[in-house]
C-alpha positions as CSV (number, residue, x, y, z in Angstrom):
1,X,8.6,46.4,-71.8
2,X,7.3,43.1,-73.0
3,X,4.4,41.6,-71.6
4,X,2.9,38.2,-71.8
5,X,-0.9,37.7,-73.6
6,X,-3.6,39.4,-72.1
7,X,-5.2,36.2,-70.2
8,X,-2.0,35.4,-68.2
9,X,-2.6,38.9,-66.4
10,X,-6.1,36.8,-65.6
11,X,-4.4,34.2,-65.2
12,X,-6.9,32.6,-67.4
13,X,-6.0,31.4,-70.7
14,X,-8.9,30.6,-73.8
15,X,-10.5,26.8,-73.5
16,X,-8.6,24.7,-75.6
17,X,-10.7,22.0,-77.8
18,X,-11.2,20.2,-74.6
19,X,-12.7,23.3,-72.9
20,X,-10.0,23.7,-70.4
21,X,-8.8,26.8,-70.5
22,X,-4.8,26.7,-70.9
23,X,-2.7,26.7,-67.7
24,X,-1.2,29.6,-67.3
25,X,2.7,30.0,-66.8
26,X,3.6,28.6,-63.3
27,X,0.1,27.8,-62.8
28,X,-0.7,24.5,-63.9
29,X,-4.4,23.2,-63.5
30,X,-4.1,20.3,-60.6
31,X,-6.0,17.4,-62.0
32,X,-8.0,14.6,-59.7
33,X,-9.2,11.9,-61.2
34,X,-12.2,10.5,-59.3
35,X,-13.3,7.4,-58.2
36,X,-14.7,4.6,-60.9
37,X,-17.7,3.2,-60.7
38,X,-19.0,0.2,-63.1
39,X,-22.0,-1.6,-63.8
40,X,-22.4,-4.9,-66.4
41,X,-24.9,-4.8,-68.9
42,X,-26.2,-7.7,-71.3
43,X,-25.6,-5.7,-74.2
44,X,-22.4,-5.9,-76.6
45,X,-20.0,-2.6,-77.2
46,X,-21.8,-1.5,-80.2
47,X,-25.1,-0.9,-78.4
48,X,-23.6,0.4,-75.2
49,X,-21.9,3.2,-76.6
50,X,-24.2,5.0,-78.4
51,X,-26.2,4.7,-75.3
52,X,-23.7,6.0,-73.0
53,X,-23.0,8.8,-75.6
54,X,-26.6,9.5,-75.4
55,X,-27.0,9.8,-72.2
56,X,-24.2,12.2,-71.8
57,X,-25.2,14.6,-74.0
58,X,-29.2,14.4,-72.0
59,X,-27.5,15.1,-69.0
60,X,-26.3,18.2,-70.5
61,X,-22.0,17.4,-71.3
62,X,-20.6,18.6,-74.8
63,X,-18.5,15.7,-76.1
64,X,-15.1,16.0,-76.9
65,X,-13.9,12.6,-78.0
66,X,-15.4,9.1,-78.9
67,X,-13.6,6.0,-79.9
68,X,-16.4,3.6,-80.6
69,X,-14.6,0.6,-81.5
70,X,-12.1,1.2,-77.8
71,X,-15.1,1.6,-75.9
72,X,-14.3,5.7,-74.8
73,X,-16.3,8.5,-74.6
74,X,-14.9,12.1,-73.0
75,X,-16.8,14.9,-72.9
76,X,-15.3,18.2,-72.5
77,X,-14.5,20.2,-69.4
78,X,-17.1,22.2,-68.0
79,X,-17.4,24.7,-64.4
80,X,-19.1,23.1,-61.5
81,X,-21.6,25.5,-61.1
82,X,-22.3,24.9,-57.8
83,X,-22.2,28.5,-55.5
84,X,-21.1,27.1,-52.6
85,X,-18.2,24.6,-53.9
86,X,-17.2,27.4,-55.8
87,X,-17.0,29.9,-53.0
88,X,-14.7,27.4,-51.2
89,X,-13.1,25.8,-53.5
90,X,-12.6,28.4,-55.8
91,X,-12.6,27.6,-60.2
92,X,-13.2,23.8,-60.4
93,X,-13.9,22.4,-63.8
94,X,-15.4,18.8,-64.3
95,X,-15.4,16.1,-67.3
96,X,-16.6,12.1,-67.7
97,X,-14.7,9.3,-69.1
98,X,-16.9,6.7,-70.2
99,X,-15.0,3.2,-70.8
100,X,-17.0,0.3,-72.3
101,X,-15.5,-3.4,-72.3
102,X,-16.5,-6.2,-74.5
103,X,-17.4,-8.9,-71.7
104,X,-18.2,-11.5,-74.8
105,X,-20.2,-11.3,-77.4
106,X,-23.7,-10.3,-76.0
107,X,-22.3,-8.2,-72.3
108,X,-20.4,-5.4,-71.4
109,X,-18.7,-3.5,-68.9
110,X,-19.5,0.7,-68.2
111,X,-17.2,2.4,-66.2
112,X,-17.9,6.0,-65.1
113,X,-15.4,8.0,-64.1
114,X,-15.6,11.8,-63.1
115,X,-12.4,14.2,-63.5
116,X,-12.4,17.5,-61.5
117,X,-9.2,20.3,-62.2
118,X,-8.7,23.4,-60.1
119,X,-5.4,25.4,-59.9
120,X,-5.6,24.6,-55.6
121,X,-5.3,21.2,-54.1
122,X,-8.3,19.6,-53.8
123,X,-7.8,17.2,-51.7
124,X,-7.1,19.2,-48.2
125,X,-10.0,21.4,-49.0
126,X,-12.8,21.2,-46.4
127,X,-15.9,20.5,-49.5
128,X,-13.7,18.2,-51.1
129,X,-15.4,15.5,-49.1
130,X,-19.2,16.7,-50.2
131,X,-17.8,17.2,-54.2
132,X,-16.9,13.4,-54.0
133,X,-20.5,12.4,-52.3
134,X,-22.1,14.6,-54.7
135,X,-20.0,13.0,-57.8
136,X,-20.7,9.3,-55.9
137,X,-24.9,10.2,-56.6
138,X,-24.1,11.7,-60.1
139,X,-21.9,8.5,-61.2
140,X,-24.5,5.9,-59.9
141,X,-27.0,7.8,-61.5
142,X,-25.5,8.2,-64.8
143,X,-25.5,4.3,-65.1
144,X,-28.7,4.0,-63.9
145,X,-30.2,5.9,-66.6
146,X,-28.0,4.1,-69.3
147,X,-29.2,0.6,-68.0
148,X,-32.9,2.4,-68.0
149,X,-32.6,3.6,-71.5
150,X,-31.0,0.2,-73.0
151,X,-34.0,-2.1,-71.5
152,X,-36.5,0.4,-72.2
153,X,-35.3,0.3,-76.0
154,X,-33.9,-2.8,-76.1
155,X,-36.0,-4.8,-78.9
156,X,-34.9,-1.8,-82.1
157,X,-31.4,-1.6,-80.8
158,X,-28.9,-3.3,-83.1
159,X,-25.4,-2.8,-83.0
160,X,-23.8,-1.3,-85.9
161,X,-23.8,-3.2,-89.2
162,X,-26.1,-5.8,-87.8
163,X,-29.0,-7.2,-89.5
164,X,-33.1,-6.9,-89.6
């Protein structure tokens, strides 16, 4: 008798580089993409994203991908440790996307954005409501602590290749 591998009897496969473990057959991770928030800052592309990188990895995120000269940052997916969200909403895993826009040559554009995957629906789930308030605090925080950490070191950051 032929079997599948081990974690599909778990139904839950190895992280892949991402850190989301694989879906297993006929039970495809559900993905919501949450709500972006922005903020403008007066400092071009090449001093924004280190700073956003930064600030992920302080706040505790592994990062998975960074495209400096596109403006993206993605960490890796992580479980919501959270006892209560997990008692009723069962294995939810989280991730940022960081997107940072040239707005000239001296401003930019952050935008936050928060991805949650779980193999239920989310979005009929009773918490779902309080994840999304909780994510709402987290995102405006995030930027908050960027802008912070850009003004507080703003006269020795250069962007890359730039002068004394």
């Amino acid at each position: 008798m032929a079997t599948g591998p081990a974690w599909a009897l778990d139904q839950e496969a190895p992280a892949g580089p991402d850190g989301l473990p694989r879906g297993a057959p006929g039970h495809p991770w559900k993905i919501f993409n949450g709500a972006r928030y922005a903020d403008s800052l007066s400092y071009p592309l090449g001093v924004v994203v280190p700073a956003a990188r930064r600030q992920l990895v302080t706040d505790q995120w592994q990062i998975y991908h960074v495209d400096s000269a596109r403006g993206v940052i993605v960490s890796k997916w992580k479980a919501l440790q959270h006892p209560l969200a997990s008692y009723f909403m069962g294995k939810v895993t989280m991730r940022c996307v960081v997107h940072i826009e040239p707005l000239g040559r001296s401003r930019s554009r952050i935008i936050f954005r928060a991805d949650l995957a779980s193999r239920e629906a989310l979005t009929g789930n009773p918490m779902f409501g309080e994840a999304k308030r909780s994510y709402s605090t987290a995102a405006r925080d995030y930027l908050i602590k960027v802008r912070q950490y850009l003004y507080d070191h703003r006269p020795r950051l250069r962007p890359p290749g730039a002068g004394p």
